[in-house]
N, CA, C and O of each residue as an XYZ file, in Angstrom:
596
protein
N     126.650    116.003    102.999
C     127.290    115.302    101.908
C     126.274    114.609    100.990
O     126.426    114.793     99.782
N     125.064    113.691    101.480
C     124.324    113.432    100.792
C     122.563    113.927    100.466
O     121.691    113.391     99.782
N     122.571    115.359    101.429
C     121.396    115.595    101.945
C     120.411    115.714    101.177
O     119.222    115.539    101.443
N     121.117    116.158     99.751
C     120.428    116.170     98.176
C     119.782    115.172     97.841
O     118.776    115.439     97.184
N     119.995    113.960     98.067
C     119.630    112.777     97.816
C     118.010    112.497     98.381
O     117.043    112.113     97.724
N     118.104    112.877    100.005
C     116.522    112.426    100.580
C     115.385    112.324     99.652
O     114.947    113.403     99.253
N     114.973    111.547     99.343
C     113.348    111.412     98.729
C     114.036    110.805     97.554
O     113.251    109.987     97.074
N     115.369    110.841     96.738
C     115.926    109.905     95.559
C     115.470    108.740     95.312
O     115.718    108.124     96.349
N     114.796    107.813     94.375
C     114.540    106.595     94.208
C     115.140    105.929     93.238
O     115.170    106.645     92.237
N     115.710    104.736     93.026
C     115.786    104.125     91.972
C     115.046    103.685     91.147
O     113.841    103.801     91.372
N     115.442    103.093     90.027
C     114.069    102.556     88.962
C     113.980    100.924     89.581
O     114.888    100.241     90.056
N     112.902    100.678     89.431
C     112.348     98.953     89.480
C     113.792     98.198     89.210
O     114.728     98.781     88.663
N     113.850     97.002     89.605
C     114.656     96.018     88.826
C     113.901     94.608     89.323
O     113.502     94.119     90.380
N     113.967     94.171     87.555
C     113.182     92.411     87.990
C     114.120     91.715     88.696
O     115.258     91.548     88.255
N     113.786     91.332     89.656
C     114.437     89.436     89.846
C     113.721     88.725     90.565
O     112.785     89.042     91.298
N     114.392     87.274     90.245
C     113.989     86.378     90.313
C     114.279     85.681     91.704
O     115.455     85.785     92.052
N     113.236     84.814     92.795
C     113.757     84.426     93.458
C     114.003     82.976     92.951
O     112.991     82.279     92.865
N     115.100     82.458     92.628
C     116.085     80.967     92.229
C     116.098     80.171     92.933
O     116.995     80.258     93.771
N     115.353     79.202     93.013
C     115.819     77.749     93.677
C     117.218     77.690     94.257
O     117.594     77.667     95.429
N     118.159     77.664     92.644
C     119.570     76.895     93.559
C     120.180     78.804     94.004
O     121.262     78.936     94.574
N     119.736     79.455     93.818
C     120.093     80.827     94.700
C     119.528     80.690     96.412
O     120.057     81.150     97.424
N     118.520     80.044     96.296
C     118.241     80.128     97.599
C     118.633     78.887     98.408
O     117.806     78.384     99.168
N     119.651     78.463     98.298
C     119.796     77.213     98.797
C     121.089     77.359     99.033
O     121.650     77.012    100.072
N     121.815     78.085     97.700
C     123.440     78.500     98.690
C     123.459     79.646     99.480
O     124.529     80.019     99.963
N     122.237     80.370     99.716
C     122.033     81.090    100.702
C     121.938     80.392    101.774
O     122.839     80.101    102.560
N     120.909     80.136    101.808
C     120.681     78.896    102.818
C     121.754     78.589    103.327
O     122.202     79.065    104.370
N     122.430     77.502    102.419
C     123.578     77.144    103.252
C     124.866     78.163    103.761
O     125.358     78.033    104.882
N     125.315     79.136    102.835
C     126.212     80.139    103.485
C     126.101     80.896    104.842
O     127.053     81.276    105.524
N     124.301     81.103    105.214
C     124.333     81.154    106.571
C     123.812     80.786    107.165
O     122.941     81.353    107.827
N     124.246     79.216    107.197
C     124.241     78.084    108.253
C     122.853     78.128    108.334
O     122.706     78.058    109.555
N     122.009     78.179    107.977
C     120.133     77.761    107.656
C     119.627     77.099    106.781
O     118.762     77.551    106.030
N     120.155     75.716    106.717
C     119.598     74.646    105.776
C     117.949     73.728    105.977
O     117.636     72.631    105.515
N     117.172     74.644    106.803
C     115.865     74.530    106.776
C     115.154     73.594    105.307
O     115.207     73.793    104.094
N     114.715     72.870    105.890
C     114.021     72.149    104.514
C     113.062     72.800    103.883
O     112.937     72.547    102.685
N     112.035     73.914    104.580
C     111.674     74.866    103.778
C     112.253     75.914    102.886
O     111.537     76.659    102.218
N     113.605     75.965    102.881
C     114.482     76.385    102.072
C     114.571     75.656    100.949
O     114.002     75.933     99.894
N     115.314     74.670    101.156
C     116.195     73.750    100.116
C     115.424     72.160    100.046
O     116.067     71.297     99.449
N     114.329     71.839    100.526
C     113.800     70.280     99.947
C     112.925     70.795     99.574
O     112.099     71.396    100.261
N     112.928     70.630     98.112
C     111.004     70.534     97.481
C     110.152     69.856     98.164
O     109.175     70.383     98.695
N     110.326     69.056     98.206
C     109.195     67.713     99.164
C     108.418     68.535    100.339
O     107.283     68.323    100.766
N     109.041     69.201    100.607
C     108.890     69.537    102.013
C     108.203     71.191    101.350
O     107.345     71.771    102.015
N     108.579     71.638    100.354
C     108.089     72.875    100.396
C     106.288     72.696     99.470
O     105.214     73.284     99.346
N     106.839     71.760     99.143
C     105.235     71.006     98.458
C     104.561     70.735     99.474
O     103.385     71.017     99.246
N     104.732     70.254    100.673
C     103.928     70.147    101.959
C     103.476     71.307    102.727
O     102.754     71.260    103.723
N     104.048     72.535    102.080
C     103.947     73.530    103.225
C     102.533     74.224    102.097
O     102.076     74.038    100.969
N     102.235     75.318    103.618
C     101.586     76.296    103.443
C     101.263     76.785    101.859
O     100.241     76.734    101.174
N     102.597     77.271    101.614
C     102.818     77.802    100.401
C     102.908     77.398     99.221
O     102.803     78.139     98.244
N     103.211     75.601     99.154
C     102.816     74.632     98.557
C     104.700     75.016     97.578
O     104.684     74.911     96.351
N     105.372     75.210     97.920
C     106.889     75.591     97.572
C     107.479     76.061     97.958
O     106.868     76.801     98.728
N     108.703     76.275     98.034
C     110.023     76.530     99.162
C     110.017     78.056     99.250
O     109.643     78.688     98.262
N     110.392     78.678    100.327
C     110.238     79.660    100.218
C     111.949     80.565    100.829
O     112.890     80.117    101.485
N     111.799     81.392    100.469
C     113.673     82.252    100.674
C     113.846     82.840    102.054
O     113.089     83.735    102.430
N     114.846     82.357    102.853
C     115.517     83.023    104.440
C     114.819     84.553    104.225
O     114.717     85.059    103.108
N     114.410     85.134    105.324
C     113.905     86.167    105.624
C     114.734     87.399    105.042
O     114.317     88.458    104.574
N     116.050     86.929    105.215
C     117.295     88.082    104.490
C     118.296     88.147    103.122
O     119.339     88.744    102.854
N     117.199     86.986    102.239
C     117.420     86.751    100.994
C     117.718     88.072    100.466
O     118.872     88.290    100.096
N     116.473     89.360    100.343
C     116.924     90.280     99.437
C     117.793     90.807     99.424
O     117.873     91.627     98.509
N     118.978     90.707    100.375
C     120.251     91.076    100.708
C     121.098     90.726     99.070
O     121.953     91.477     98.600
N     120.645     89.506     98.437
C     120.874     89.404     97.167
C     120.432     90.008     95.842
O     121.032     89.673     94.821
N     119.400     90.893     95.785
C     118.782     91.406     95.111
C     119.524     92.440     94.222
O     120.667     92.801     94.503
N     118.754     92.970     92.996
C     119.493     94.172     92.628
C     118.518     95.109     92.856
O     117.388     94.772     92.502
N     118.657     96.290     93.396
C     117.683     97.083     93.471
C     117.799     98.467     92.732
O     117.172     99.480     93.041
N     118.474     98.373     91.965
C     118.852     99.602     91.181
C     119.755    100.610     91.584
O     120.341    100.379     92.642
N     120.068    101.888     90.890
C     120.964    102.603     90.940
C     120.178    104.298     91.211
O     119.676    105.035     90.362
N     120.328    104.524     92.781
C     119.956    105.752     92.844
C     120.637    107.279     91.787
O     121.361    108.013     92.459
N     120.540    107.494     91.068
C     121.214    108.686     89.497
C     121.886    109.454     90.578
O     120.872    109.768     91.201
N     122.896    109.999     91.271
C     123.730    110.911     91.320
C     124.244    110.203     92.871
O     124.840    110.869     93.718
N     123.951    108.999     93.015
C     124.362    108.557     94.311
C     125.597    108.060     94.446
O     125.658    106.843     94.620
N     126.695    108.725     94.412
C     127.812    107.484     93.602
C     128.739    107.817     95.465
O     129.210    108.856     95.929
N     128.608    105.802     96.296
C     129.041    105.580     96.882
C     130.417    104.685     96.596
O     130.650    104.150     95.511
N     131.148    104.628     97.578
C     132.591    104.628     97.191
C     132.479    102.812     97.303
O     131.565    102.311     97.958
N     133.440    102.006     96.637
C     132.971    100.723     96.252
C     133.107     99.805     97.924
O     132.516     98.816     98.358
N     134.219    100.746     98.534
C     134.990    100.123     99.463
C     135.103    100.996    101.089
O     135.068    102.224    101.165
N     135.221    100.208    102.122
C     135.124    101.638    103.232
C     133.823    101.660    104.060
O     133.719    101.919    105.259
N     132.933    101.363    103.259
C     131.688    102.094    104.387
C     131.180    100.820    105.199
O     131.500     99.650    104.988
N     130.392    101.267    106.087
C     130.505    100.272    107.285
C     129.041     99.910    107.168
O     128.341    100.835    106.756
N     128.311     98.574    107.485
C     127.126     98.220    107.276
C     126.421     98.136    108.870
O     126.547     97.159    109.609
N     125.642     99.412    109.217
C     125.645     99.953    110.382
C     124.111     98.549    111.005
O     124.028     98.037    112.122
N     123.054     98.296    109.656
C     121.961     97.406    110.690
C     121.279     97.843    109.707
O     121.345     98.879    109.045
N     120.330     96.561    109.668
C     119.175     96.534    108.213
C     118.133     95.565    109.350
O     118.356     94.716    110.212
N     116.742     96.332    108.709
C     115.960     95.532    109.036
C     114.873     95.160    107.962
O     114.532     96.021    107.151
N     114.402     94.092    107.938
C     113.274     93.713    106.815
C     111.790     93.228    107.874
O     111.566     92.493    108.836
N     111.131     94.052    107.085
C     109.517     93.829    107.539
C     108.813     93.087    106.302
O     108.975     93.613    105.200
N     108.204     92.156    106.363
C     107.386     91.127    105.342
C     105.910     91.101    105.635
O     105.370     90.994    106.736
N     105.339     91.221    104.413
C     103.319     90.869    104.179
C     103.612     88.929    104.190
O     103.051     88.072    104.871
N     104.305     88.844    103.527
C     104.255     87.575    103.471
C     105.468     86.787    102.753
O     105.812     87.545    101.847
N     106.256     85.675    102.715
C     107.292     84.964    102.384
C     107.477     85.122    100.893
O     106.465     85.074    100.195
N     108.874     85.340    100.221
C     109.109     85.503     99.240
C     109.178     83.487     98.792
O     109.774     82.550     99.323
N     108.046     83.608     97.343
C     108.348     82.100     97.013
C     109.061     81.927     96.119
O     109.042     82.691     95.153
N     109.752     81.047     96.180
C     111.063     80.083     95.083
C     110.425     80.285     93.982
O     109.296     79.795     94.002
N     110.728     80.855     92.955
C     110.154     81.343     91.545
C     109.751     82.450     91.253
O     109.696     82.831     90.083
N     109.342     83.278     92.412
C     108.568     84.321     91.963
C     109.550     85.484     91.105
O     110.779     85.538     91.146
N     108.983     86.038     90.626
C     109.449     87.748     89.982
C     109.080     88.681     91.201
O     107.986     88.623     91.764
N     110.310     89.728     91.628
C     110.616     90.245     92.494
C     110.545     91.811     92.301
O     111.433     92.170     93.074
N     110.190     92.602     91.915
C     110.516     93.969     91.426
C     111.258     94.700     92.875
O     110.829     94.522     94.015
N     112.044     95.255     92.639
C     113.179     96.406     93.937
C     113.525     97.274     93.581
O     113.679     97.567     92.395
N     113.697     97.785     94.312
C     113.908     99.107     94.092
C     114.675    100.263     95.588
O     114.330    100.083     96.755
N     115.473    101.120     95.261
C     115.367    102.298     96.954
C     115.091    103.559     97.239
O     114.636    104.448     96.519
N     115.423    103.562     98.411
C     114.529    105.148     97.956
C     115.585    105.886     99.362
O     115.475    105.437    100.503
N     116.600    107.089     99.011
C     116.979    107.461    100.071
C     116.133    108.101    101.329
O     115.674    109.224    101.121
N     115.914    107.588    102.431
C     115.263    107.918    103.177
C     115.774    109.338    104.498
O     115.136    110.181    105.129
N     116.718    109.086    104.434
C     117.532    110.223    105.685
C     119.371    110.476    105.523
O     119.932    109.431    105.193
N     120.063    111.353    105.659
C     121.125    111.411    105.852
C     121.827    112.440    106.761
O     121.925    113.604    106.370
N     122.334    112.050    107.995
C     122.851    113.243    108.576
C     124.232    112.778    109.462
O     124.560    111.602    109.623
N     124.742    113.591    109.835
C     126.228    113.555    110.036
C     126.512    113.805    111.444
O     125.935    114.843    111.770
N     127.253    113.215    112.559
C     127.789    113.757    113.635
C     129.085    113.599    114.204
O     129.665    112.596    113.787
N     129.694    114.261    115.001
C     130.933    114.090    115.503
C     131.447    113.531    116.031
O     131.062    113.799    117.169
N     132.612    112.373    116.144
C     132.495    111.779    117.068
C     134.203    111.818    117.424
O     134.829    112.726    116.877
N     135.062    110.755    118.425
C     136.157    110.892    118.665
C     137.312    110.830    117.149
O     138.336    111.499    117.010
N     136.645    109.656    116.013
C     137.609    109.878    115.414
C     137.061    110.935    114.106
O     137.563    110.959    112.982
N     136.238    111.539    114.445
C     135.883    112.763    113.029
C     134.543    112.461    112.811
O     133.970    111.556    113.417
N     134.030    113.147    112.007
C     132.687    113.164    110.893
C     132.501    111.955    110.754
O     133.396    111.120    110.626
N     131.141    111.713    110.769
C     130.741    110.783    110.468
C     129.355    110.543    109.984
O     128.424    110.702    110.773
N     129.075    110.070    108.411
C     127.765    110.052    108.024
C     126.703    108.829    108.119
O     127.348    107.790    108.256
N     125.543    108.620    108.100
C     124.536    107.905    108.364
C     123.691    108.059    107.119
O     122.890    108.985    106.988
N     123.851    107.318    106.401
C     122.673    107.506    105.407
C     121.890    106.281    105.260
O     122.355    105.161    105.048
N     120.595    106.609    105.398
C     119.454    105.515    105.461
C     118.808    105.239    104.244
O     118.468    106.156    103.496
N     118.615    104.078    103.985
C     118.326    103.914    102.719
C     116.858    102.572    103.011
O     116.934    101.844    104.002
N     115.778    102.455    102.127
C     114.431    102.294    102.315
C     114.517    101.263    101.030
O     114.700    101.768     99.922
N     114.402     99.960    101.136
C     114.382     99.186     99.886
C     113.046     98.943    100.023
O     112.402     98.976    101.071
N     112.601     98.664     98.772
C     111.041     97.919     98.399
C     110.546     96.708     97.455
O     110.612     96.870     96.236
N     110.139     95.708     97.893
C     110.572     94.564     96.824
C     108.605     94.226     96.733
O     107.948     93.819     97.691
N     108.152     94.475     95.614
C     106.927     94.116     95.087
C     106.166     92.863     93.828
O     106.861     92.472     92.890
N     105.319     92.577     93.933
C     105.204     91.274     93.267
C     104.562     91.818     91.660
O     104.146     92.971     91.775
N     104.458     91.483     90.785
C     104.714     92.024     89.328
C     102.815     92.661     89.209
O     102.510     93.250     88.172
N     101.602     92.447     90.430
C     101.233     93.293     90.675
C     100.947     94.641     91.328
O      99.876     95.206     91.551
N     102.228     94.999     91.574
C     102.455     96.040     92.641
C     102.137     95.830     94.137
O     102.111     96.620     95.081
N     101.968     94.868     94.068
C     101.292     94.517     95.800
C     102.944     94.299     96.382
O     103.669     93.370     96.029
N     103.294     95.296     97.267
C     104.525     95.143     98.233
C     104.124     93.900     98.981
O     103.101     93.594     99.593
N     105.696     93.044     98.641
C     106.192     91.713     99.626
C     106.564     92.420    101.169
O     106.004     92.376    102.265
N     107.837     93.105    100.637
C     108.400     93.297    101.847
C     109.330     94.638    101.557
O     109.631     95.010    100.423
N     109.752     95.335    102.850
C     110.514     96.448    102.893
C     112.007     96.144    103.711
O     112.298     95.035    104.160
N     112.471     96.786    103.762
C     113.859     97.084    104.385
C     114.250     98.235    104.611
O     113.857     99.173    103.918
N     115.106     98.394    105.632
C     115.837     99.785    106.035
C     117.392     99.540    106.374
O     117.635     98.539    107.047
N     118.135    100.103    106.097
C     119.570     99.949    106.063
C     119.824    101.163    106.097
O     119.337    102.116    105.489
N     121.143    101.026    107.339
C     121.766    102.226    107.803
C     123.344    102.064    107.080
O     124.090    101.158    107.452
N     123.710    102.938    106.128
C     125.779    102.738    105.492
C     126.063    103.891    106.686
O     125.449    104.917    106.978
N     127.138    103.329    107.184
C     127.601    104.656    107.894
C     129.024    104.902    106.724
O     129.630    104.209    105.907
N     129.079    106.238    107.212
C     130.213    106.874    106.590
C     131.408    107.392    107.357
O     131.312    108.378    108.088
N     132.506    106.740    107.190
C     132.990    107.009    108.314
C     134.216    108.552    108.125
O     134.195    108.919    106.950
N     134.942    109.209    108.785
C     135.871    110.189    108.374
C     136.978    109.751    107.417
O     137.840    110.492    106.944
N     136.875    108.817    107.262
C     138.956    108.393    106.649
C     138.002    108.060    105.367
O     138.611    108.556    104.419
N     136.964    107.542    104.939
C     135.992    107.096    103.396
C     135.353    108.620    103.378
O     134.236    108.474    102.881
N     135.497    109.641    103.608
C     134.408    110.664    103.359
C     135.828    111.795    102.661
O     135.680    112.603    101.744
N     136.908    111.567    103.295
C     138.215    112.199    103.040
C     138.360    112.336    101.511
O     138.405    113.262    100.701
N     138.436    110.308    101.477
C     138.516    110.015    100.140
C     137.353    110.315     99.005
O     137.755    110.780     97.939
N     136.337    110.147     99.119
C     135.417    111.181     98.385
C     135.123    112.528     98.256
O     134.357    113.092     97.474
N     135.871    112.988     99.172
C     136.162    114.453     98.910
C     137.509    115.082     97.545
O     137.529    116.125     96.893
N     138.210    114.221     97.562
C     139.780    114.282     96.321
C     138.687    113.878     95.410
O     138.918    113.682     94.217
């Protein structure tokens, strides 16, 4: 269903990591770390400013893979992992982007079912990669039906 896709990338997209973005993160999942959300404290650190929960880019835009058109609703968020060079800081410019990495399909009790892996990349406005991600959408038989009509 998507096998066309492997090696697909999206284009760049800027963003920004936001102070008060990272702070209702913060708080939405229950990680109100003062290296999050107190300046004071992020002026004391390492980094000399606050820096974003490890699973911030979960907010990101990372662009639009051209012929990838997943269904808005339905698919199941199978497990993401993020690997980091180093902490995304409160201010920075973010460039993202994905890149389809794998897709394959197997059988199971209730039907077909797809796996498509997808490879995010978030770099600093000198190309030097922050951090990566991998995310598995599964596809399940009753959402694959409906993209088939």
């Amino acid at each position: 269903m998507f096998e066309q896709h492997i090696g697909k990338c999206s284009n760049k997209v800027k963003n920004i990591v936001e102070s008060g973005a990272v702070k209702k993160f913060a708080e939405a999942i229950g990680d109100p770390h003062p290296i999050f959300i107190d300046e004071e404290t992020g002026k004391k650190s390492r980094y000399q400013r606050n820096i974003a929960p490890p699973t911030f880019p979960r907010v990101f835009d990372f662009g639009v893979i051209a012929g990838l058109n997943l269904p808005k609703k339905g698919l199941i968020h199978g497990e993401q992992v993020f690997h980091y060079v180093r902490p995304l800081i409160v201010g920075e410019e973010i460039f993202c982007w994905l890149k389809v990495e794998d897709y394959v399909e197997k059988t199971g009790k209730s039907g077909k079912m797809g796996f498509l892996v997808l490879k995010g990349f978030g770099e600093d406005p000198t190309g030097e990669i922050i951090f990566t991600s991998k995310q598995t959408i599964i596809i399940t038989e009753a959402v694959r039906k409906e993209m088939i009509v």
